[in-house]
Z-matrix of the N, CA and C atoms (Angstrom, degrees):
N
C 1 1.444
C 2 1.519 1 110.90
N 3 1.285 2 103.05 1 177.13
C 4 1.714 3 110.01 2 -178.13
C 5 1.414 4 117.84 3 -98.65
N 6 1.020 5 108.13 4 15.07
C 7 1.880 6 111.37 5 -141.10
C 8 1.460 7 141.97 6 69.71
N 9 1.209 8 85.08 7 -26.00
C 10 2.075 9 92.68 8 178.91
C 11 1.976 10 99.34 9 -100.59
N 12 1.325 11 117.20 10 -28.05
C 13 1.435 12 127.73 11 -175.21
C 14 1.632 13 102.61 12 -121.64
N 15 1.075 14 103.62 13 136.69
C 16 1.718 15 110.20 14 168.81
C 17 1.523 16 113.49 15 -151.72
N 18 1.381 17 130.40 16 173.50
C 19 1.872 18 125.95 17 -148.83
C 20 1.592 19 77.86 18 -113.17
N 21 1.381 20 113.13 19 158.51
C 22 1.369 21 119.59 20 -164.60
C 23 1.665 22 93.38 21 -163.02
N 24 1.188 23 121.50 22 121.54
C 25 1.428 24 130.59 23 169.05
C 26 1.690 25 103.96 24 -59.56
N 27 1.345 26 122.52 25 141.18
C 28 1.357 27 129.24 26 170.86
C 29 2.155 28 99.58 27 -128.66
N 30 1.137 29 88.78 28 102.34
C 31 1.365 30 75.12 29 167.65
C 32 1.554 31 132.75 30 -60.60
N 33 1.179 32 118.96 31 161.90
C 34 1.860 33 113.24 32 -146.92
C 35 1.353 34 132.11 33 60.11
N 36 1.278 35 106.29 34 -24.94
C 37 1.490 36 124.97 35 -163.15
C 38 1.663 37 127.68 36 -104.96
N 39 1.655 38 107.40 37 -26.23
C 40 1.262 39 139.79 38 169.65
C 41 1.873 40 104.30 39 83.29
N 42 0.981 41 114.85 40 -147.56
C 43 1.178 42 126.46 41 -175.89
C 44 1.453 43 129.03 42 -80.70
N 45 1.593 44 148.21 43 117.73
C 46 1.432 45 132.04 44 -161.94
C 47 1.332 46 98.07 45 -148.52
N 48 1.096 47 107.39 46 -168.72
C 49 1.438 48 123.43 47 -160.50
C 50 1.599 49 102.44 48 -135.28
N 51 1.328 50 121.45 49 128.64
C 52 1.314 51 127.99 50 -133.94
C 53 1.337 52 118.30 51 -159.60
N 54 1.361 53 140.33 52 116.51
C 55 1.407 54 134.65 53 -168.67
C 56 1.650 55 117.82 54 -61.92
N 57 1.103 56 125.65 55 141.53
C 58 1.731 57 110.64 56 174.87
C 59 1.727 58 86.57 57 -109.67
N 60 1.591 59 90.44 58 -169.54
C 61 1.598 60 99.12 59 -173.20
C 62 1.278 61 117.00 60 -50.38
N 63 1.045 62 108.54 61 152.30
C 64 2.019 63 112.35 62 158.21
C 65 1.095 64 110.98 63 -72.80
N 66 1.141 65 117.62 64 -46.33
C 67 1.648 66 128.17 65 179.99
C 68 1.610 67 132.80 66 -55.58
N 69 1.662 68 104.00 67 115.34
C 70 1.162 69 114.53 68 -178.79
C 71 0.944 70 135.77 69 -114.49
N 72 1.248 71 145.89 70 137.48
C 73 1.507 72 135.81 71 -165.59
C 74 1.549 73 106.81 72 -144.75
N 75 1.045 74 125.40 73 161.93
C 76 1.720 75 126.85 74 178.67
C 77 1.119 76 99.32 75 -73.85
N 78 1.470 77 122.55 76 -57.13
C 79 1.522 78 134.69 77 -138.65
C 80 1.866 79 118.73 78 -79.77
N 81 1.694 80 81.47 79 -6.50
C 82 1.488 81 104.63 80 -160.26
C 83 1.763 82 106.39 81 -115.84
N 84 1.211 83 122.37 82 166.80
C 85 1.230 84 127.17 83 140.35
C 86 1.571 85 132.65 84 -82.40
N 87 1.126 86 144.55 85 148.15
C 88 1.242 87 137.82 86 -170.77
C 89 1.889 88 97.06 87 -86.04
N 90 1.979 89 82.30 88 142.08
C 91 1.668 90 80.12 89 171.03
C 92 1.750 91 126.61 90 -76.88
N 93 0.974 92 120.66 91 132.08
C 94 1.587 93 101.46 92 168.95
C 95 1.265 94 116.16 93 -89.71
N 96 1.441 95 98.31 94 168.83
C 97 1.686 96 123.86 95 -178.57
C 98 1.339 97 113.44 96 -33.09
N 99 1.089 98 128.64 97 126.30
C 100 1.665 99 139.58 98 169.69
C 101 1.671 100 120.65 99 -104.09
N 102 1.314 101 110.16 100 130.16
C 103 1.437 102 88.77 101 171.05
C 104 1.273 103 110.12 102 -72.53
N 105 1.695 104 105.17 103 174.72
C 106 1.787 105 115.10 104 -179.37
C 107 1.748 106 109.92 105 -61.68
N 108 0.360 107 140.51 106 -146.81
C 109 1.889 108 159.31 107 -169.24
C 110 1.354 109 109.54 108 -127.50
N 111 1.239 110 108.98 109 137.69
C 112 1.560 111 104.19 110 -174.05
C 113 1.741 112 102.85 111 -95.83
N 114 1.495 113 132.65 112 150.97
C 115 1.268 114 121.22 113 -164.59
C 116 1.722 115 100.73 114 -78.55
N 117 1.274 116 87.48 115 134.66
C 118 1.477 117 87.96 116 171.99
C 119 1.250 118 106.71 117 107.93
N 120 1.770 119 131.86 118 -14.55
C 121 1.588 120 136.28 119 -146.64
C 122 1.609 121 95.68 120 -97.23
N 123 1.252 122 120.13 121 -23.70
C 124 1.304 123 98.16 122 173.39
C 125 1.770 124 118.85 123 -127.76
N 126 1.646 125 100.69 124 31.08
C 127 1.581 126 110.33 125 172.51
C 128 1.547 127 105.90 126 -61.27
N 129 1.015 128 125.88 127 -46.35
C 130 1.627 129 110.12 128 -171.70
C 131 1.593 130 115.34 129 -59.88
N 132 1.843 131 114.92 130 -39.46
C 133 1.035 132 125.07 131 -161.35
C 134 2.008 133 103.57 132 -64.57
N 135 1.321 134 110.31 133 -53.79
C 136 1.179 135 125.16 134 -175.12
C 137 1.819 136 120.11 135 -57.80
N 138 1.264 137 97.11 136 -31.18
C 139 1.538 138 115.90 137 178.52
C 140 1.433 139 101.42 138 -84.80
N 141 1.216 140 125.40 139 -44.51
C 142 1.633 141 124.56 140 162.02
C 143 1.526 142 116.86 141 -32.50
N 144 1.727 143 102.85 142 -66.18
C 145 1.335 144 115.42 143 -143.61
C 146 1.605 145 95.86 144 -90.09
N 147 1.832 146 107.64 145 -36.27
C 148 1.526 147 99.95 146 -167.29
C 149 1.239 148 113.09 147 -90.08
N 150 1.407 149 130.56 148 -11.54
C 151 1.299 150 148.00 149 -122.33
C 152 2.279 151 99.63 150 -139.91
N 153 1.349 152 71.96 151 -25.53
C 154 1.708 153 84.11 152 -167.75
C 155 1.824 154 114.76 153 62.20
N 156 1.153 155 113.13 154 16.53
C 157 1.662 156 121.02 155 -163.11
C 158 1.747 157 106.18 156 -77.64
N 159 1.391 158 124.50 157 131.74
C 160 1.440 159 130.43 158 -167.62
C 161 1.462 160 105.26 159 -94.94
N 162 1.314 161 127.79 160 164.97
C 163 1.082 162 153.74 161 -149.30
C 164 1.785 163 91.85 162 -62.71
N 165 1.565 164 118.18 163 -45.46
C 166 1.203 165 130.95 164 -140.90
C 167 1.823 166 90.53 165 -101.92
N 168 1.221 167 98.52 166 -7.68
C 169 1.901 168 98.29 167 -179.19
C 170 1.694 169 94.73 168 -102.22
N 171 1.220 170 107.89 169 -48.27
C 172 1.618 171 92.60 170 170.53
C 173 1.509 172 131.08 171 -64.47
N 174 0.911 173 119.79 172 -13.20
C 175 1.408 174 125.64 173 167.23
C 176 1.467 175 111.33 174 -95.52
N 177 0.887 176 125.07 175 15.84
C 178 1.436 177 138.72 176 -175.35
C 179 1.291 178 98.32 177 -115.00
N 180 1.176 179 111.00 178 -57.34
C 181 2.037 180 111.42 179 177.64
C 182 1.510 181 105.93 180 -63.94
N 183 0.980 182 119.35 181 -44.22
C 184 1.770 183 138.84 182 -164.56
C 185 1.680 184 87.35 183 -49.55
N 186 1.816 185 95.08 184 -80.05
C 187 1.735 186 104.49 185 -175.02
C 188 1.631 187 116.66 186 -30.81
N 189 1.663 188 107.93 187 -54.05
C 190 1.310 189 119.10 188 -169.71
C 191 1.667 190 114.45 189 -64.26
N 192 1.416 191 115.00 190 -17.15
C 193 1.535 192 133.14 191 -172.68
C 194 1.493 193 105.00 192 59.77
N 195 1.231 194 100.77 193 55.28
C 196 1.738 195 122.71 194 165.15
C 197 1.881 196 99.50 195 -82.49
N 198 1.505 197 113.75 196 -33.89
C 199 1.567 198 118.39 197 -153.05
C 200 1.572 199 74.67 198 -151.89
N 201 1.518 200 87.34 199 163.64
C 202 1.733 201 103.63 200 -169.22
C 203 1.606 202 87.08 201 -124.64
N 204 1.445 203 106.88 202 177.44
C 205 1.758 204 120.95 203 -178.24
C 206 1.157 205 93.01 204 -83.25
């Protein structure tokens, strides 16, 4: 990469070329390129945190196919 673009694995998708942050700071390192989120990769986390929902309620929706794997 150049610094402003760097190659970033996308799973399904293979390998691309991809913007990292704009953002620069001295004090810091620059972030690099991330792939996107896979759908679904952060349903448990959000239902946890926003939802307050326990281990035993998500697997409860999961089983019922309220939420997918």
């Amino acid at each position: 990469g150049n610094g402003l673009f760097d190659y970033v694995n996308q799973p399904a998708i293979g390998r691309y070329l991809a913007p990292t942050s704009p953002l620069r700071f001295s004090a810091s390192h620059a972030l690099p390129a991330q792939p996107a989120p896979r759908l679904g990769q952060h349903t448990d986390e959000v239902l946890r945190e926003e939802l307050e929902l326990d281990a035993n309620e998500l697997k409860r929706l999961r089983d019922s196919g309220v939420i997918g794997d």
